[in-house]
DRENLUM-300291 format. One line per field, with one value per residue (C-alpha): residue in one letter; x, z, y. Coordinates in nm, 2 decimals, padded with zeros to 4 digits. Layout:
// DRENLUM-300291
lofi <- c(A  ...) .
xx <- c(X  ...) .
zz <- c(Z  ...) .
yy <- c(Y  ...) .
This chain:
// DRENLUM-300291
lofi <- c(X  X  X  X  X  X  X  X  X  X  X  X  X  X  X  X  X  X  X  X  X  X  X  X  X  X  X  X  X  X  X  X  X  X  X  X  X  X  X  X  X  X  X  X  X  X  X  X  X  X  X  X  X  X  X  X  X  X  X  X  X  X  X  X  X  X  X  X  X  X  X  X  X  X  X  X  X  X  X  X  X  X  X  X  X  X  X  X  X  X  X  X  X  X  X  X  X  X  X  X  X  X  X  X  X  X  X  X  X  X  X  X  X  X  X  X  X  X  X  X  X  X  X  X  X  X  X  X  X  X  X  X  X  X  X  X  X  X  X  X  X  X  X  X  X  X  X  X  X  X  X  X  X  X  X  X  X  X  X  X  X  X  X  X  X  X  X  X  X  X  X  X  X  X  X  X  X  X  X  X  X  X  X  X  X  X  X  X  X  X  X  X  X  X  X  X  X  X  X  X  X  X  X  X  X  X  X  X  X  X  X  X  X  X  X  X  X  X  X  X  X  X  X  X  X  X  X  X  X  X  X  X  X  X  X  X  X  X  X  X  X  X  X  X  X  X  X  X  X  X  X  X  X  X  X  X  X  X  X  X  X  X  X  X  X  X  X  X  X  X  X  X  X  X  X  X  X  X  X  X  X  X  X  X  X  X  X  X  X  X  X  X  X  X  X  X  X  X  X  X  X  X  X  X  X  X  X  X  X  X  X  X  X  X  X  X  X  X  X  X  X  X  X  X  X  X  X  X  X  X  X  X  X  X  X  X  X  X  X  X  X  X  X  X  X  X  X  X  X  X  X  X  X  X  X  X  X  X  X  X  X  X  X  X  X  X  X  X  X  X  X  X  X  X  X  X  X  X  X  X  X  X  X  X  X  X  X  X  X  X  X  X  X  X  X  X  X  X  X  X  X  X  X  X  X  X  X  X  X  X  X  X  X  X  X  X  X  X  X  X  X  X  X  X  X  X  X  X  X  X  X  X  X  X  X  X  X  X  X  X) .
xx <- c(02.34  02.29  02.53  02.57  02.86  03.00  03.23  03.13  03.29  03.18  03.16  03.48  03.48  03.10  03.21  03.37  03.08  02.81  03.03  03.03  02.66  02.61  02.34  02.40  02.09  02.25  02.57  02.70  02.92  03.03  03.06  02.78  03.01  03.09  02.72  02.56  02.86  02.77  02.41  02.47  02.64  02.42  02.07  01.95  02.13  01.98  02.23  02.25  02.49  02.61  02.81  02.83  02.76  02.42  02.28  02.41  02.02  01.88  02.14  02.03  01.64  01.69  01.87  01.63  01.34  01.48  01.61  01.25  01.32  01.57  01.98  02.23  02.53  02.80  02.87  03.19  03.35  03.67  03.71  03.92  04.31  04.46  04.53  04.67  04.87  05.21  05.22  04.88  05.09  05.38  05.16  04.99  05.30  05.42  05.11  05.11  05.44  05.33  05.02  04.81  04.63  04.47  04.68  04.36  04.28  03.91  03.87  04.01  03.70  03.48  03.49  03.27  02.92  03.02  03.08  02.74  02.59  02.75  02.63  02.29  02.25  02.43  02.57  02.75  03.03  03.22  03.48  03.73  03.96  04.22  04.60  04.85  04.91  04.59  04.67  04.86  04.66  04.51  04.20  03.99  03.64  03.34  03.46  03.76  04.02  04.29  04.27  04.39  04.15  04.21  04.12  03.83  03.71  03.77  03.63  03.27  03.22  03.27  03.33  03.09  03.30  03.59  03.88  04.18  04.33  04.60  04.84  04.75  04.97  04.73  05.05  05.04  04.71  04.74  04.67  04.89  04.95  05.19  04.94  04.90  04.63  04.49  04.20  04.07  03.75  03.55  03.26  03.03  02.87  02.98  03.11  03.34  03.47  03.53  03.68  03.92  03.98  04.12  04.32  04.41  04.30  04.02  04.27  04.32  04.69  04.88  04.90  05.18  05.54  05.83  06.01  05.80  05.83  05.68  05.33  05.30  05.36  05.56  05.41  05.18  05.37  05.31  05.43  05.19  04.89  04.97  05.20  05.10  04.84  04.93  05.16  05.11  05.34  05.34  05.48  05.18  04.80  04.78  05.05  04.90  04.58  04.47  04.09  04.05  03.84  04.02  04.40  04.51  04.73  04.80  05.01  05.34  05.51  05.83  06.07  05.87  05.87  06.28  06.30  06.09  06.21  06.59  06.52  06.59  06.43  06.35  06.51  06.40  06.48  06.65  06.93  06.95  07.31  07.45  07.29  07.51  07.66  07.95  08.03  07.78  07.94  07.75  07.89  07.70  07.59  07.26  06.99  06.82  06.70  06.79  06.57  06.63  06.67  06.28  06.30  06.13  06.22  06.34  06.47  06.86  06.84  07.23  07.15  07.33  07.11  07.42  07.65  07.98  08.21  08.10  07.81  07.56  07.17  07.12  06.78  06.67  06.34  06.36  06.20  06.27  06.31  06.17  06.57  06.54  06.82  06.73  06.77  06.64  06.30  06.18  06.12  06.19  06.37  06.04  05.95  05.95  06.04  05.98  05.80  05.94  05.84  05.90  05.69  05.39  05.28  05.35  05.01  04.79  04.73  04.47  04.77  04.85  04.87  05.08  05.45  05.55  05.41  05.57  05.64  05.45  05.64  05.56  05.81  05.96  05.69  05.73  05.44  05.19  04.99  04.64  04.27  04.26  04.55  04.48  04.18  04.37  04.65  04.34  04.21  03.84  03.90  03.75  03.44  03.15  03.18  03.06  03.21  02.87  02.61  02.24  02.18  02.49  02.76  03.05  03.25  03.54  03.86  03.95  03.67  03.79  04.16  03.99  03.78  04.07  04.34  04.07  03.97  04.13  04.18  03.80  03.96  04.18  03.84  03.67  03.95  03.91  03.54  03.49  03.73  03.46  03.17  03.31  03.33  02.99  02.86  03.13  03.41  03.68  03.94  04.22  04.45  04.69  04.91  04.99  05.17  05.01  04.98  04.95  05.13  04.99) .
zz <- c(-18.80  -18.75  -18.73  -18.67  -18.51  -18.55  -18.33  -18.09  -17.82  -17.48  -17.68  -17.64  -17.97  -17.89  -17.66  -17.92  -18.21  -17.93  -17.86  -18.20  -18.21  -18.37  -18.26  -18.29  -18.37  -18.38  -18.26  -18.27  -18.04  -18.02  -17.71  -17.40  -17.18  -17.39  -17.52  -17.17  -17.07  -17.42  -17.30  -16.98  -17.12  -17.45  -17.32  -17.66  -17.86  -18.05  -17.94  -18.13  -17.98  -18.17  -18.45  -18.78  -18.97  -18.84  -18.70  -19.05  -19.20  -18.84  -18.81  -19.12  -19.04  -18.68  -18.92  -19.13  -18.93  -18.72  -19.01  -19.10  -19.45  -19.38  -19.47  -19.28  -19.22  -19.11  -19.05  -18.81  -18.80  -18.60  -18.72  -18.50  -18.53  -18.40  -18.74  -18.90  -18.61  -18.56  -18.29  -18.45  -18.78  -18.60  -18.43  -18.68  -18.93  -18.63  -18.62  -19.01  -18.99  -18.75  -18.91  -18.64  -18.80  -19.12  -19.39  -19.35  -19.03  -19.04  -18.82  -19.12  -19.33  -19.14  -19.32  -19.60  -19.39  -19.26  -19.66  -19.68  -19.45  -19.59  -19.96  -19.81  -19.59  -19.82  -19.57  -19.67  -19.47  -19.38  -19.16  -19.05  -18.81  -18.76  -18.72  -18.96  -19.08  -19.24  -19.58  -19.63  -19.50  -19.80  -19.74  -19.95  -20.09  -20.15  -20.50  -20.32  -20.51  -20.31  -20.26  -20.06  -19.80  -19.90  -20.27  -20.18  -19.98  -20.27  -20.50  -20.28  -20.23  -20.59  -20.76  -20.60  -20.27  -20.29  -19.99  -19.87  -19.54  -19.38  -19.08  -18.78  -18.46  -18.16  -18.02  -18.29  -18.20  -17.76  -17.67  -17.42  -17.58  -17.84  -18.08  -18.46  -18.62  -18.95  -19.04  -19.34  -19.46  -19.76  -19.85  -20.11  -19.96  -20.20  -19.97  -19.82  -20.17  -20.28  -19.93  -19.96  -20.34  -20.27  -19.94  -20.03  -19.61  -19.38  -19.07  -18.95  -18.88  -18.63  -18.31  -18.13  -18.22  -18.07  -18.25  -18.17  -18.37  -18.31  -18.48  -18.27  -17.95  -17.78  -17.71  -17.38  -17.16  -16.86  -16.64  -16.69  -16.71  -16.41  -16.22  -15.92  -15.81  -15.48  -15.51  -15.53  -15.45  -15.58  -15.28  -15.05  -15.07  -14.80  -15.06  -15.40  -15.34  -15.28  -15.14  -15.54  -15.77  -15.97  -15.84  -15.76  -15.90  -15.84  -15.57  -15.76  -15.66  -15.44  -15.76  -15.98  -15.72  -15.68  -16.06  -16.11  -15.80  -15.91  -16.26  -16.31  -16.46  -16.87  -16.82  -16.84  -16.57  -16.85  -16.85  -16.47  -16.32  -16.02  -15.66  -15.43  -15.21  -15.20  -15.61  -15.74  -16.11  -16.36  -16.69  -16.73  -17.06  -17.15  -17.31  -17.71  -17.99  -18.34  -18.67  -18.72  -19.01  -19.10  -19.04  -18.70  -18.45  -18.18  -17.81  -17.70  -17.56  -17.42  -17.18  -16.87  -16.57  -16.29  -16.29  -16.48  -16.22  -15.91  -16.03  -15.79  -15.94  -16.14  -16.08  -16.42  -16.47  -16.51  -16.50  -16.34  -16.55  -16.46  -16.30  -16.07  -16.27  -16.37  -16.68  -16.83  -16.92  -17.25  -17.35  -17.53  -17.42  -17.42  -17.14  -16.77  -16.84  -16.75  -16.97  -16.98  -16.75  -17.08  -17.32  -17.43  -17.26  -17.47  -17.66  -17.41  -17.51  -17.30  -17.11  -16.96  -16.64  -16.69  -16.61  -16.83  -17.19  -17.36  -17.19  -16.89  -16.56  -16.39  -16.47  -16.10  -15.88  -15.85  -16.03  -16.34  -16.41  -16.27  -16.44  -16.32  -16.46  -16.83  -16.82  -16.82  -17.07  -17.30  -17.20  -17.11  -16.82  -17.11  -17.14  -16.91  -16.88  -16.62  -16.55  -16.44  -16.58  -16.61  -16.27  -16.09  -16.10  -16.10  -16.46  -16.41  -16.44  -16.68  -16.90  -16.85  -16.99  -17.28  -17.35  -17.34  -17.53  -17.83  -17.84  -17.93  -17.71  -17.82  -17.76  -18.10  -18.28  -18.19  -18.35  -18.66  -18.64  -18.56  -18.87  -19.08  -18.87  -18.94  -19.30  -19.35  -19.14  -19.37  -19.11  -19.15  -18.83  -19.10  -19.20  -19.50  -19.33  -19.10  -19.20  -19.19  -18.92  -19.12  -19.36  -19.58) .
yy <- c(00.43  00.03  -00.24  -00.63  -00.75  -01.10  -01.34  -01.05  -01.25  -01.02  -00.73  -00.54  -00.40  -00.33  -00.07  00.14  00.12  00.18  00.51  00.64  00.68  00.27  00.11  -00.22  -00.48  -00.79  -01.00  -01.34  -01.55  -01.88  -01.92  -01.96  -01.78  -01.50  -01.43  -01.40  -01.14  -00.96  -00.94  -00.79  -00.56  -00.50  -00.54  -00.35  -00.60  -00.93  -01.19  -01.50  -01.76  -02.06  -02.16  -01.91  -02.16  -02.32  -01.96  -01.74  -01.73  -01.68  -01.38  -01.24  -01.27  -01.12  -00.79  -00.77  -00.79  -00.54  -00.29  -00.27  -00.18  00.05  -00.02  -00.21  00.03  -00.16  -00.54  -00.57  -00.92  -01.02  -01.40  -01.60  -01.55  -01.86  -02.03  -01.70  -01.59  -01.67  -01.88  -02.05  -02.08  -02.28  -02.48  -02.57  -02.66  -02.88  -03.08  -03.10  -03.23  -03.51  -03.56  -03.47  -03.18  -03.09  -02.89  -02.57  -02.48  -02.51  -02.15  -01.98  -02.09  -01.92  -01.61  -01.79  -01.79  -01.39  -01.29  -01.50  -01.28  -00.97  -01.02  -01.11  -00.83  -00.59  -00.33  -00.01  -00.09  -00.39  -00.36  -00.72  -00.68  -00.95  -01.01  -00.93  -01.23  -01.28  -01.16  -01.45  -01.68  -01.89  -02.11  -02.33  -02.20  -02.37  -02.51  -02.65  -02.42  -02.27  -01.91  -01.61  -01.46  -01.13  -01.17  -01.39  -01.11  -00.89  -01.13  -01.18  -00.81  -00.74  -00.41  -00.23  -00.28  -00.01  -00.08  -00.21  -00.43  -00.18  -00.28  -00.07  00.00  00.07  00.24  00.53  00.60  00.64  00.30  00.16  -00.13  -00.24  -00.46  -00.44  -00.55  -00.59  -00.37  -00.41  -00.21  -00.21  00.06  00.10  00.42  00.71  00.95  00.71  00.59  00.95  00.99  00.67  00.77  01.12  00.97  00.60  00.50  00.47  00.53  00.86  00.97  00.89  01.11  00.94  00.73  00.52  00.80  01.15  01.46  01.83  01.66  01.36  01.28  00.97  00.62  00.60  00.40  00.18  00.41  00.66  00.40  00.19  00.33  00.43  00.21  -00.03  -00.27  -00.62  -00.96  -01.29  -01.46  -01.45  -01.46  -01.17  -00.98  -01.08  -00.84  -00.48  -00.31  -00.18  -00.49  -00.71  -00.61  -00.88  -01.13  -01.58  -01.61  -01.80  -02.14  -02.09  -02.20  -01.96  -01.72  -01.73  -01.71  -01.42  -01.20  -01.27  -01.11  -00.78  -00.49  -00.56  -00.87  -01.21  -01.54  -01.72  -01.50  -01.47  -01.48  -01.63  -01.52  -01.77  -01.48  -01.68  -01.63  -01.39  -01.49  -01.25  -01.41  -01.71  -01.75  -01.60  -01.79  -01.73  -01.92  -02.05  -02.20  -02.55  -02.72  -02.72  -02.31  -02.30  -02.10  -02.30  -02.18  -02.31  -02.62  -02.56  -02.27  -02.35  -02.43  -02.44  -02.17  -02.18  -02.05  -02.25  -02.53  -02.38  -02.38  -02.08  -01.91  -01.99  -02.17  -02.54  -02.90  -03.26  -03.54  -03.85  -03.94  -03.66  -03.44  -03.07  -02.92  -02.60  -02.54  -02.51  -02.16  -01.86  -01.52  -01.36  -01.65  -01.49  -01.17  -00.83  -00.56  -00.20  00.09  00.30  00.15  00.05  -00.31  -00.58  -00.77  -00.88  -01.20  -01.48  -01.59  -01.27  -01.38  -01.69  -01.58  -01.84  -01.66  -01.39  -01.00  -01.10  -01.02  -00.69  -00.42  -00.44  -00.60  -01.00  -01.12  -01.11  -00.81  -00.75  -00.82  -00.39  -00.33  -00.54  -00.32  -00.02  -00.12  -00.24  00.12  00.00  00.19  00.45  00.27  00.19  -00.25  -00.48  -00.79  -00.95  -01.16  -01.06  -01.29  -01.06  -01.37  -01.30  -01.38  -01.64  -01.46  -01.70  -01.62  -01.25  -01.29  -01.48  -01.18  -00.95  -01.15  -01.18  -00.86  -00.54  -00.23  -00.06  00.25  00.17  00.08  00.41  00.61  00.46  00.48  00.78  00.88  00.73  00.82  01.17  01.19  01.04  01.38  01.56  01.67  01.42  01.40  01.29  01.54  01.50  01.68  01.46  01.09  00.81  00.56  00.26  00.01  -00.25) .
């Protein structure tokens, strides 16, 4: 079977459709950065960098030269997220609000060159993957009407297209990782129709749960993925790195440093207590967040920075103003906080290593995670990936958190491949005796 992939980024999600048995011919990225790392990786692969909408006829050339006649298979496409995620979404009604950004976030149109591309190229398969948010994202088509992206999807593909867009948690399916994602897949191959017609999904069921029964089994949690590997310390270079590649972590500013090593297990420095020996006051109140009058969510601005019992500085984080006072930095309860041994890691999101952004303190250790130990949460320690260009460079780690916070865990992807890969060669892994891992 043959594919194209586009906004490939460095081919994450690559991994998983090369190890179904996909061969993929062609793939698209952005980004200089992100294409060269796809081509190390993907040397069999046609890689066109540049913008979708200048390179979508050179795409479709490069596919149909190499198809040679023969059908396209699948088209996978993972448009950026940022305008229909919620963090992109409140960012973006702030800006409208003080008239700094357009109404439509411009990324969000770029699913009119890929449906291009798809009715061009005509696969059997087409198969988005995005955040969940995205089926009520509404853009503006090429008449300039207002639509949902969704039915415009539905409405380009036309009947001949038979699918659906289903909520996915990569948790239910083994992955270490707490991150749904909206998959939504449309087929006009007739054994997948008569597949998806006599089972209503793609997705095959789910194999574990926050809630485990006799059928499935409990979430994969960090402390079986990461566990036992050497510990690591924020406070000092000589501590902040170990003999195995890429475990190491930034070595924190002393104030960070004091906020994160006085917080205490699934807790976050916001809500840290007293630690002057001479009080130890464990009551101070705790920090959280309210929706102000325009219905965003907003963080307490009236969190006590000094401690209510005997004024000392609270190891909370905080910032200077330009008088020299202190007053408590702006920030959720997610902010500087610890994930759970017991669960699932948080979204790895490009900031993972930033103590500052959501869920991303070490369980117990006083730092961020590890590039070695995203890779295992993100479970490409399943998968055979170099981190080099063509020349042998290294790839900036900055690039590398990029590429993981954009992509999804490919071990997630080649479950739900494989499903379909498996009913096209008629011996489907889903079972309708088992529920379903999915919501839509």
């Amino acid at each position: 079977m043959k594919a194209i992939t586009l906004f490939s980024s460095g081919g994450i999600g690559d991994l998983a459709i090369k190890a179904c048995g996909v061969r993929i011919l062609v793939a698209n990225e952005l980004l200089e950065v992100r294409a060269k790392l796809h081509e190390s990786n993907f040397p069999e692969t046609e890689m066109i960098c540049g913008d979708i909408w200048v390179k979508k006829d050179q795409i479709v050339d490069a596919a149909v030269k190499s198809l040679a006649g023969e059908e396209l298979d699948f088209v996978f496409a993972t448009p950026p997220c940022q305008g229909m995620s919620k963090n992109g979404q409140g960012k973006l009604l702030r800006g409208i609000r003080d008239g700094q950004k357009p109404k439509f976030d411009k990324r969000n149109q770029l699913i009119i060159p890929t449906l291009d591309i798809i009715k061009t190229l005509r696969p059997k398969t087409v198969f988005f993957e995005n955040v969940p948010e995205m089926v009520n994202t509404f853009i503006l088509d090429k008449n300039g009407d207002l639509v949902n992206i969704i039915d415009h999807i539905e409405k380009e593909l036309g009947d001949e297209y038979i699918g659906r867009p289903e909520i996915v948690q990569f948790a239910d399916h083994g992955v270490p990782q707490r991150r749904s994602r909206l998959i939504t897949i449309y087929t006009r191959e007739p054994g997948l129709i008569a597949f998806f017609k006599q089972t209503g999904t793609f997705i095959p069921a789910k194999t574990h749960s926050k809630s485990p029964t006799n059928n499935v089994l409990p979430w994969v949690t960090l402390r079986e993925t990461i566990f036992n590997l050497p510990k690591l310390d924020g406070k000092l270079k000589e501590t902040a790195i170990s003999k195995i590649p890429f475990h190491y972590v930034p070595v924190l500013d002393p104030k960070k440093y004091t906020w994160i090593s006085n917080t205490p297990p699934e807790k976050g420095a916001f809500d840290n207590q007293c630690n002057n020996p001479e009080c130890m006051y464990d009551m101070n109140s705790t920090h959280g967040a309210s929706h102000d009058h325009n219905g965003v969510n907003r963080a307490n601005g009236d969190t006590p920075l000094y401690c209510e019992k005997c004024g000392v500085i609270l190891p909370r984080p905080y910032t200077i103003k330009k008088d020299g006072t202190k007053r408590i930095m702006a920030g959720f309860t997610s902010a500087y906080k610890r994930m759970s041994w017991s669960k699932p890691s948080p979204t790895l999101t490009t900031n993972l290593s930033y103590p500052s952004s959501d869920h991303k303190l070490h369980p117990d250790q006083h730092r961020v995670l590890s590039l070695y130990e995203a890779f295992r949460l993100h479970t490409l320690d399943k998968f055979e990936y170099n981190w080099v260009f063509k020349d042998g460079s290294k790839v900036p780690d900055t690039a590398i958190r990029e590429v993981i916070g954009e992509s999804i865990p490919p071990l997630a992807i080649q479950i739900i491949l494989k499903n379909i890969v498996s009913v096209l060669e008629n011996n489907p892994i889903y079972s309708k005796n088992l529920q379903l891992s999915l919501t839509c």
